[in-house]
N, C-alpha and C positions, 0 to 999 in steps of 0.2 A: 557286463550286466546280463545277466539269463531274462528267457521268454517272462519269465515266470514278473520281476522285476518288473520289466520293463511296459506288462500289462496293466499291472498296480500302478506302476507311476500315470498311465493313461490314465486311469479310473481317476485316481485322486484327482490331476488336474481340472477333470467331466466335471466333477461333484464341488471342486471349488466354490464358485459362483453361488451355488446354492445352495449350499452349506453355513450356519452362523461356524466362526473362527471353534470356538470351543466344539462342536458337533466334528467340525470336521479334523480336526486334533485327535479325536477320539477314534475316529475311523483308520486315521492313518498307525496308530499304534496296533489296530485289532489289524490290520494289514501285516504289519510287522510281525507279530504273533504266528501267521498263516507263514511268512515266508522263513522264518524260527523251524515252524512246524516243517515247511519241505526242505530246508536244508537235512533235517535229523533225518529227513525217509530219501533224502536223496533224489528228490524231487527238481529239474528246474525248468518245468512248464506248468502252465495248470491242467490239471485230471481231476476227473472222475474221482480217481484214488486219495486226492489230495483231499477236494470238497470232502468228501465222507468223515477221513480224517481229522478234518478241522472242522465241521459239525458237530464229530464224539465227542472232541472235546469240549464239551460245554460247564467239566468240572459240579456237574449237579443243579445248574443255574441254567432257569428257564429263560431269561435275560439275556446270558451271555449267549447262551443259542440260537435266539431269535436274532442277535446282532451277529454274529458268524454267519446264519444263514442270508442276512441279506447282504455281508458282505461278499460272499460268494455268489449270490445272483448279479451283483455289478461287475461281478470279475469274467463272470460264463458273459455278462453282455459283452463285453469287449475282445472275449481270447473269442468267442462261438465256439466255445466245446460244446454247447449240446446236453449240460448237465443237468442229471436227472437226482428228484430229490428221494428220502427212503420208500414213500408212496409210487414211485416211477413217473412221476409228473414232472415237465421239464420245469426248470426254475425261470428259464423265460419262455414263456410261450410266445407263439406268434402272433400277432395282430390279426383279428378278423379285418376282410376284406371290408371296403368303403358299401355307401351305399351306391354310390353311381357304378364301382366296379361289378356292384352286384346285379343291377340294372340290365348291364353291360351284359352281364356273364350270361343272366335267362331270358335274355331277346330271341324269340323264335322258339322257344322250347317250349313242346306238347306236354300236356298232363293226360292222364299222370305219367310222370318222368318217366321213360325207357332207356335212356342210355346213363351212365354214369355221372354223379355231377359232384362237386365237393360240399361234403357237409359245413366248414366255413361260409360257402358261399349260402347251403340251405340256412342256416340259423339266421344269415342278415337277413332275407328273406320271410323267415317267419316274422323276425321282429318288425318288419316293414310292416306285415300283412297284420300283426296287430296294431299296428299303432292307430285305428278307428275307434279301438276304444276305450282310449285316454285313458289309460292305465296310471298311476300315478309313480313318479320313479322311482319310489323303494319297489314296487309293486315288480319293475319293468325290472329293476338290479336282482330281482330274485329270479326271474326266469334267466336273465342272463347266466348266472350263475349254476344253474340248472342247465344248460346247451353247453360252457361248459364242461360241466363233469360230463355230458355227453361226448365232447369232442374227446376227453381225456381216456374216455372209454374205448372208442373207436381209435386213436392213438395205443393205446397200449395192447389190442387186436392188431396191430400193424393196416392200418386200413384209414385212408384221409378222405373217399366218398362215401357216400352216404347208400346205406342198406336196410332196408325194413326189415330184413330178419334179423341181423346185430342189431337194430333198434329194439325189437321183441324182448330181445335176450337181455338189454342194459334195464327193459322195463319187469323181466321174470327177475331179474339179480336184486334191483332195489326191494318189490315184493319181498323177497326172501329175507331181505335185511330189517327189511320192517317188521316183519313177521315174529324174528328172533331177538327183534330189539336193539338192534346194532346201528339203525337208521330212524330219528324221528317222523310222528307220523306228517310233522309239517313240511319237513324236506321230502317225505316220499311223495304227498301229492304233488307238490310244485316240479318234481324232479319226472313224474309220470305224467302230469300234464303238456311243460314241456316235450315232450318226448309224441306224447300223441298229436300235438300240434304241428313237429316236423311232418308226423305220417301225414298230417289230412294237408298240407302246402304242399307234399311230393305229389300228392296222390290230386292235388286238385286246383292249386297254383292259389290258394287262398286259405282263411280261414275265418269258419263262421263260430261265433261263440256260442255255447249250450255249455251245460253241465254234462258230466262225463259221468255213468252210474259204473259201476263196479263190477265185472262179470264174474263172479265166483264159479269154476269148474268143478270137477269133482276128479278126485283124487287119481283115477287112474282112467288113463286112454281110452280104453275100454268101455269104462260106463260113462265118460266123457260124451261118446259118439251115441249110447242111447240116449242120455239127456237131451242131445240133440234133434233126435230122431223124434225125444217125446214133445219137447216144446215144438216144433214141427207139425205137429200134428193138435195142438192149443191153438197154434198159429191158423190153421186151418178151420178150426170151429168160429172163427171170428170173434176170439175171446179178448174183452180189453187189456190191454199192458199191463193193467194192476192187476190183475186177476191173472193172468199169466207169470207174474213176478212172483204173485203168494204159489203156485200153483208148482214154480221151481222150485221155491226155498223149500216145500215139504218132500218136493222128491229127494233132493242134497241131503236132508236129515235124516230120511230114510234109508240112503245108500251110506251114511256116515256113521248111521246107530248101528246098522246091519252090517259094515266094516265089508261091503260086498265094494271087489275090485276088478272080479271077472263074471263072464256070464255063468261060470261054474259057481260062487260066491251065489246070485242071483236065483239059479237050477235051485239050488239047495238050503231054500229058506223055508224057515219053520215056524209053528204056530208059536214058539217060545221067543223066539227072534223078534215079528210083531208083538208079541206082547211088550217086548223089551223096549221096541219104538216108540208105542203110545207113553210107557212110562216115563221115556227119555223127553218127551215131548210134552208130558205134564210138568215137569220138573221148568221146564224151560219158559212154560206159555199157561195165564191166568184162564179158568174156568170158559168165561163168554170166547178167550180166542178159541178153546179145543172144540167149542163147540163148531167151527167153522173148519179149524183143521182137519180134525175125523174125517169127515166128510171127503173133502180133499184124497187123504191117504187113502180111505177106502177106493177111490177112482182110477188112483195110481198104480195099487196093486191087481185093479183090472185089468188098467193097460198092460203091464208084463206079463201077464199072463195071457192074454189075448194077443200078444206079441210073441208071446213064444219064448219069453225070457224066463219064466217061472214053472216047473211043472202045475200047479194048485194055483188056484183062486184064493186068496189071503182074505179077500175084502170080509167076509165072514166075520173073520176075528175082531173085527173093529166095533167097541159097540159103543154109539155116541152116548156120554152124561149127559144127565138129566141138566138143566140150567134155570135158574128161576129167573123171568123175566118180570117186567112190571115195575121194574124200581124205581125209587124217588130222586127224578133229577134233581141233581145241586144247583146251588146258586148261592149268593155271594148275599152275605147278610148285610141289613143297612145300617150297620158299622161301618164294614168294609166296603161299602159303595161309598160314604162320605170320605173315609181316608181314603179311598183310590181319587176319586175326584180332587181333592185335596193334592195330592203327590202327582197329579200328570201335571200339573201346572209346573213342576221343576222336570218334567221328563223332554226330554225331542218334541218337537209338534210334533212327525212323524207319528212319532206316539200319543198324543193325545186326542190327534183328531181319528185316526183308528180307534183308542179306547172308546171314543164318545159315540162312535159309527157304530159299534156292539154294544155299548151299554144302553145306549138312548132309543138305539132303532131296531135292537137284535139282528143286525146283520150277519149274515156268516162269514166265516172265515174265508172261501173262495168268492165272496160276494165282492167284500171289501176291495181284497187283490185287483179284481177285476173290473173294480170301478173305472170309469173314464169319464172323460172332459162332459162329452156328449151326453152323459147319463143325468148331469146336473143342472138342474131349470134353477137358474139363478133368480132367473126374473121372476119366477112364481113360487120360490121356495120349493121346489120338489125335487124328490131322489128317483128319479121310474130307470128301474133297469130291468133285466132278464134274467131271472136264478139261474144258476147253474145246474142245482142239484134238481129242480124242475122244471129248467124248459119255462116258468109261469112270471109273465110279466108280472109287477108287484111296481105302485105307487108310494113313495113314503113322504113326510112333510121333511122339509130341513129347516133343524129346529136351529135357532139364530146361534146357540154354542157351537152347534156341533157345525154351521156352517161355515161364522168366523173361526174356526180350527182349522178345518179344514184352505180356509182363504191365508191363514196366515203359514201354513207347512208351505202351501203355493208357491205365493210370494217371496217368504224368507229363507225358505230351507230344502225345499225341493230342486235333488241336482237338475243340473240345466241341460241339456238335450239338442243338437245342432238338429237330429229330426223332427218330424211332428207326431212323436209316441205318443199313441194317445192313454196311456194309462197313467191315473195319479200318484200313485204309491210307488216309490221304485227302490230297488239298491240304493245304499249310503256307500260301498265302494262299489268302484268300477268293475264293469263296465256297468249303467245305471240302467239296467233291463228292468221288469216288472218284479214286482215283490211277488215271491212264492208263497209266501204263509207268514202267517203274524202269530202264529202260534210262541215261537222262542221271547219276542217283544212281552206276553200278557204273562207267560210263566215266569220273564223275569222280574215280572210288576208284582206275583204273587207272592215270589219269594222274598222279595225286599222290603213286602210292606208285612210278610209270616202272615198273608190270609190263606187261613185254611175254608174252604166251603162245606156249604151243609149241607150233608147229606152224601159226600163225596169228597172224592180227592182229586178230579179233572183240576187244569192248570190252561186250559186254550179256551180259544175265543169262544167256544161254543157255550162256557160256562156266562158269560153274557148274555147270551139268548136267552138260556133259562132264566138270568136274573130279571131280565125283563118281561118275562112271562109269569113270573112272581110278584113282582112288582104289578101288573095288572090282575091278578087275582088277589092281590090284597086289595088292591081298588074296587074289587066288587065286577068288575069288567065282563060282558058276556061273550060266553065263549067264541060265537061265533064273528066281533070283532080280534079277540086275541088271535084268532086262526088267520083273520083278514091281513094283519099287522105284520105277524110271522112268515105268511106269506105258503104257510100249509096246503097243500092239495089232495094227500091222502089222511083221513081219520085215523089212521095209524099211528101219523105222526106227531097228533093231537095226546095220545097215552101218557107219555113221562108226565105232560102239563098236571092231564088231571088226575095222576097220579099225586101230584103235588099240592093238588089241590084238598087230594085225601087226607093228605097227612096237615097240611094247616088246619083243615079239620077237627082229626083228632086232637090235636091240639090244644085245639082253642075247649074240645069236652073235658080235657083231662085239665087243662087249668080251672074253668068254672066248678069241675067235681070236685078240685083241690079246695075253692073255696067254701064249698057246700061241707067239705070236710074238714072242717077248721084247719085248713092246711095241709094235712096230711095225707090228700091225694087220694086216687081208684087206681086198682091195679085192673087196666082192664088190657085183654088178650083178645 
């Protein structure tokens, strides 16, 4: 009896037990087959050479392949050849260490790591380090799956510990794949997340959750390290993260319309080049944004040239459009407030008692988010919190809907929380941090119910404000409670309203003129 034989016969007896009679009848014959196949190649141990072989043949049949190939991984179990499949992945891989083993292994070790450690041992470790927050286990099978194709990466670099810059590189490789469409974009995040969660456990024996934002470079090394230099120097004007965010993306568009890769690129840019930008950037971005962008570029093209990257001052060429402001905020007709109200009764509470928060009270969208426990006077029906967008306390009544909404998300549907978070609103998956924005929730309320608004096309929570600002100038309401209500502090902010209030106006003169003209209306300009 040959190696070869005598290994199958092991396997077959393994698989006995756990095989029904018919199953395992089947396997023994697809064995047969294989040892068919290395008599003809002169084969009588298992190889490398053999698996391949008896893989090919799979006769055209996705079936008979998938059965080949597993029977070859019971076979590599037993001989330990070592067999690698055509992606160069072993067909048995190694077990990750335990958790106690893991335990074990980082007793006494400083972060962030200095000396070498093995990436089996880091990925139990990450998974340890998330398990706070109750990840749900398809949620946990996906990262798993994700560390991994890291380890399989780091395997096929001949490399079993763990390196931040082979990490780097597995995280530039999926980019690229994604990019070109070879990798979906839900494996690339799971597969980059994973991935920066090893770094921040090397680097800090822990891991805190946040959202990971996206750092877009710029194409070549070179303008890479100005970008650097320029945000550098935003950072130094004590410019907010948003305003520092918008203030990249226009520099990246500029270096990417201008196809500038060196500071020679840079040196020798022309009036026609700007021109070229602003065009590339009208095409991309609606009127009210350019009006914000201009502005921006023109700043941009100071700094290089006050840097010394440009010979000429560019800002010149930029000349902001005209923008007509004053417009007539939208708002949601009282059609579409009945069928909304009507349709949150089948939505989430989540969602209902949000809807009611904007519709009933004009809250804002950060308002809501950041509602808490403490904000809510049960006992005297009140809402008193602190705007965000101004700093200005603001008292509201809690009207009995919007409060049993609110008590019944509580009670029946708000995830539960081993801390004492104090915000209401949270994630529906884990980990069940604070809700960011309700904005995705009200667009998808508009699209399901096809409410379009008047006077616009917004789809977020803000179009509730205005609807309730509507809703009290139809009442007749004086302005100076609708400003108390909304919670207004500059007259500025008062404009859209009674812009709104123009036009219910006009309105109501062109319908009385229609009657005064047996119907057929004034054309009045």
């Amino acid at each position: 009896m040959t190696k070869l034989e005598s290994d199958i016969k092991t396997v077959l007896q393994q698989i006995n037990s756990e095989l029904a009679a018919e199953t395992w009848e089947s396997r023994r014959r697809y064995f047969d087959q294989m040892i068919r196949l290395a008599n003809s190649l002169e084969i009588s141990e298992p190889c490398q050479y053999l698996y391949d072989a008896y893989v090919a043949d799979d006769r055209g049949s996705e079936e008979r392949r998938e059965l080949h190939i597993r029977c070859v991984r019971l076979l590599d179990a037993v001989a330990g050849t070592g067999a690698r499949d055509e992606y160069g992945i072993l067909y048995n891989e190694p077990p990750l260490p335990s958790m106690t083993a893991m335990q074990k292994y980082f007793n006494n070790k400083q972060y962030p790591l200095e000396e070498s450690v093995s990436i089996d041992h880091l990925i139990v470790k990450a998974e340890m380090e998330m398990q706070y927050l109750n990840l749900t286990e398809s949620t946990i099978g996906q990262y798993r799956h994700a560390w991994i194709d890291i380890r399989r990466f780091f395997q096929a670099n001949h490399s079993a510990e763990y390196c931040e810059h082979l990490l780097r590189r597995f995280i530039n490789e999926i980019e690229q794949e994604r990019n070109d469409g070879s990798m979906k974009e839900w494996k690339w995040k799971i597969n980059r997340k994973a991935a920066l969660v090893l770094i921040e456990v090397a680097n800090t024996g822990q891991f805190q959750w946040k959202m990971i934002g996206i750092d877009i470079g710029c194409a070549s090394a070179v303008i890479e390290t100005i970008r650097q230099q320029y945000l550098a120097s935003l950072r130094h004007r004590n410019l907010s993260h948003k305003t520092i965010v918008l203030y990249d993306y226009v520099f990246r568009k500029l270096m990417e319309f201008t196809e500038s890769e060196t500071t020679n690129d840079l040196a020798s840019l022309t009036h026609e080049k700007i021109q070229l930008v602003i065009e590339e950037l009208a095409d991309i971005c609606n009127r009210r944004s350019m009006a914000t962008i201009l502005p921006i570029l023109r700043a941009i093209l100071t700094y290089i040239h006050e840097a010394g990257f440009a010979a000429k001052d560019f800002s010149g060429v930029v000349m902001s459009g005209f923008v007509q402001k004053g417009s007539v905020a939208c708002y949601i007709s009282k059609y579409d407030q009945a069928a909304l109200i009507k349709q949150i009764d089948l939505e989430p509470k989540r969602t209902k008692a949000i809807v009611l928060l904007a519709l009933k009270l004009g809250l804002r969208d950060c308002d809501i988010c950041n509602l808490t426990f403490q904000r809510i006077d049960w006992r005297n029906d009140k809402i008193r919190l602190l705007q965000e967008k101004t700093e200005e306390p603001i008292t509201l009544p809690l009207l009995p809907d919007v409060g049993n909404a609110l008590m019944d998300y509580i009670l029946n549907e708000k995830p539960k929380r081993d801390d004492r978070h104090p915000y209401i609103f949270l994630r529906k998956q884990a980990p069940h941090n604070k809700l960011k924005s309700a904005y995705s929730i009200c667009s998808k309320l508009f699209k399901k119910l096809a409410i379009e608004p008047v006077n616009g096309s917004s789809k977020g929570v803000h179009v509730f404000r205005y609807t309730v600002a509507y809703n009290l100038l139809a009442a007749k309401t004086p302005h100076q409670v609708i400003t108390d209500i909304l919670g207004h502090v500059s007259k500025e902010s008062d404009k859209p309203y009674l812009s709104m209030e123009e036009s219910m106006l006009r309105n109501a003169f062109i319908g009385s003129a229609s009657v005064k003209d047996g119907g057929y209306g004034t054309h009045i300009r």
